[in-house]
C-alpha positions as CSV (number, residue, x, y, z in Angstrom):
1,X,36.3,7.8,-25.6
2,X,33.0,8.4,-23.5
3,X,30.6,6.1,-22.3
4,X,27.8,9.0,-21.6
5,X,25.2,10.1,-23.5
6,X,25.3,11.2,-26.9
7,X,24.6,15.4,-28.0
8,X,20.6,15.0,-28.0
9,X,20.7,17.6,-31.6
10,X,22.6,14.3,-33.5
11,X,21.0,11.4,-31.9
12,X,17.7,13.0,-32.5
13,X,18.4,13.3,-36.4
14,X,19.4,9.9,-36.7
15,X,16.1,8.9,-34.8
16,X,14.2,11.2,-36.8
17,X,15.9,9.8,-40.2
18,X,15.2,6.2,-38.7
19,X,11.6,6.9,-37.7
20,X,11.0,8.1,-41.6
21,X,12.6,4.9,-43.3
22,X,15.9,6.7,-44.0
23,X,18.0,3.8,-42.3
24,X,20.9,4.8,-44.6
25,X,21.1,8.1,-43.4
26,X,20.5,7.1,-39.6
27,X,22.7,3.6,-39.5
28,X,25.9,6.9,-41.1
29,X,25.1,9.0,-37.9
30,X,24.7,5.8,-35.3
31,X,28.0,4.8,-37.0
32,X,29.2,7.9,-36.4
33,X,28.2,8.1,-32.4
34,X,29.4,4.6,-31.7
35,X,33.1,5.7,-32.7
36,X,32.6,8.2,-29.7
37,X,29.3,6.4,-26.9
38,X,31.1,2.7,-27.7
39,X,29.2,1.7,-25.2
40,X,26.2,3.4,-25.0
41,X,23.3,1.1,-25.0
42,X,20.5,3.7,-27.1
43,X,23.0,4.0,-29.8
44,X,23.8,0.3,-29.9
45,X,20.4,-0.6,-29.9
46,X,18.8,1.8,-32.5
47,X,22.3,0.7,-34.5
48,X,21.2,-2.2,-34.4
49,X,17.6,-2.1,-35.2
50,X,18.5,0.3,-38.1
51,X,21.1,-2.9,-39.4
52,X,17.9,-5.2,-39.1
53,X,15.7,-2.9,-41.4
54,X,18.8,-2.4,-43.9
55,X,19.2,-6.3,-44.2
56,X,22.5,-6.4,-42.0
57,X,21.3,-9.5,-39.5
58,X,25.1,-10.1,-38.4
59,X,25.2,-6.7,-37.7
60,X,22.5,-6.3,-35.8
61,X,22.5,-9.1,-34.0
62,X,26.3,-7.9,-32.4
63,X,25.0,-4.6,-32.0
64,X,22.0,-5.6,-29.9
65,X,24.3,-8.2,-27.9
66,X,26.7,-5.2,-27.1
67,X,23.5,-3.1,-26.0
68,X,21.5,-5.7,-24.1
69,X,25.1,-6.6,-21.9
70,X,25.4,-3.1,-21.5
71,X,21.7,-2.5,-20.4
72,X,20.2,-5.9,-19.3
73,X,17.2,-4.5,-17.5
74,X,16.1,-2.8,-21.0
75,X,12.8,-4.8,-21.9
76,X,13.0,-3.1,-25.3
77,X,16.6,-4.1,-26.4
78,X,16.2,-7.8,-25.3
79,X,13.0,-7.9,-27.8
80,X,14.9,-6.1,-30.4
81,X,17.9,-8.6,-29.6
82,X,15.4,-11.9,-29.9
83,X,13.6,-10.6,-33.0
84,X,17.2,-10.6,-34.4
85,X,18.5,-13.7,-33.6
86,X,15.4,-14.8,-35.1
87,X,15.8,-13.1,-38.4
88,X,19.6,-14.0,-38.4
89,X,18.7,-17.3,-38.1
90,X,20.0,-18.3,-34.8
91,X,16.5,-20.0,-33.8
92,X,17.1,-21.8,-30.7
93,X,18.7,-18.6,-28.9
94,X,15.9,-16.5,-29.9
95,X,13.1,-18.7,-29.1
96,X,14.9,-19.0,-25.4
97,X,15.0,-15.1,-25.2
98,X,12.1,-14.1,-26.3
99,X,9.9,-16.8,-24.4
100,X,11.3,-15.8,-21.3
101,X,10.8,-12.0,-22.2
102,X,6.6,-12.4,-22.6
103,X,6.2,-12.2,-18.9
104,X,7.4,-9.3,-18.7
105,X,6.2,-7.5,-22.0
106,X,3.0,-8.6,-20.9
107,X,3.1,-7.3,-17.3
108,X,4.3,-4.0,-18.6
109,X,1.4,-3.7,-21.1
110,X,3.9,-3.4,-23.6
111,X,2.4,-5.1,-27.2
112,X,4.1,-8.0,-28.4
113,X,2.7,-9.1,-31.7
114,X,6.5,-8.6,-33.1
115,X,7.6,-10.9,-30.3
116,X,5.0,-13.5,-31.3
117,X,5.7,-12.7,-34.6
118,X,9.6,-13.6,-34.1
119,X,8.5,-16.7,-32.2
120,X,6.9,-18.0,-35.0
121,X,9.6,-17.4,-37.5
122,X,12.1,-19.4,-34.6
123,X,9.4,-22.1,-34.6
124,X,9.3,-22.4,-37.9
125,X,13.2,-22.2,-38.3
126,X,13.5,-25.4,-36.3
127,X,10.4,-27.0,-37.4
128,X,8.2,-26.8,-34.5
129,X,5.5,-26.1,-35.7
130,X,2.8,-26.9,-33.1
131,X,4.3,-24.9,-30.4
């Protein structure tokens, strides 16, 4: 087992199949990549946010975990990670995560309307709904 980076030809297919709603197709090659990148954080993450879109929240949520311990400096996995929890229904840890990640969304530019969005959902989850 490697720990590099996947061929770009296959990780670009799955992308690809991922980008135009084929998550079935993509979350069979990601599958596939993770037997060999166990610990790469890309196919973790975009495992993971194909499992979200399939309905798989326990699935995703482990994924993203793996990726965001592997990478923790990756803005983009932490939100994925948060959003998540949130839809997995582990409130409280997402609404911890994904307050502390708006700083820095916000002071790379980066939108966050599906970061506010899975705030609210976390909010609501725990009925707190003035915050």
């Amino acid at each position: 087992m490697t720990d590099g980076m996947p061929g770009d030809t296959t990780l670009k297919l799955a992308f690809d199949l991922h980008q135009q709603g084929d998550f079935s197709a993509a979350l069979a090659i990601y599958r596939a990549l993770l037997q060999s990148y166990p610990d790469n954080a890309q196919v973790l993450g975009l495992l993971g946010s194909a499992c979200r879109m399939t309905g798989e929240p326990e699935e995703a949520v482990e994924c993203l975990r793996k990726a965001v311990a592997v990478a923790p400096l990756r803005i983009d996995l932490k939100a994925e990670y948060g959003i998540a929890l949130a839809e997995a229904g582990e409130h409280e840890q997402a609404l911890t995560l994904l307050e502390d990640l708006l700083p820095a969304l916000s002071a790379q530019g980066q939108d966050a309307a599906v970061v506010y969005a899975a705030l609210g959902d976390a909010c609501l989850g725990l009925d707190r709904l003035y915050e």
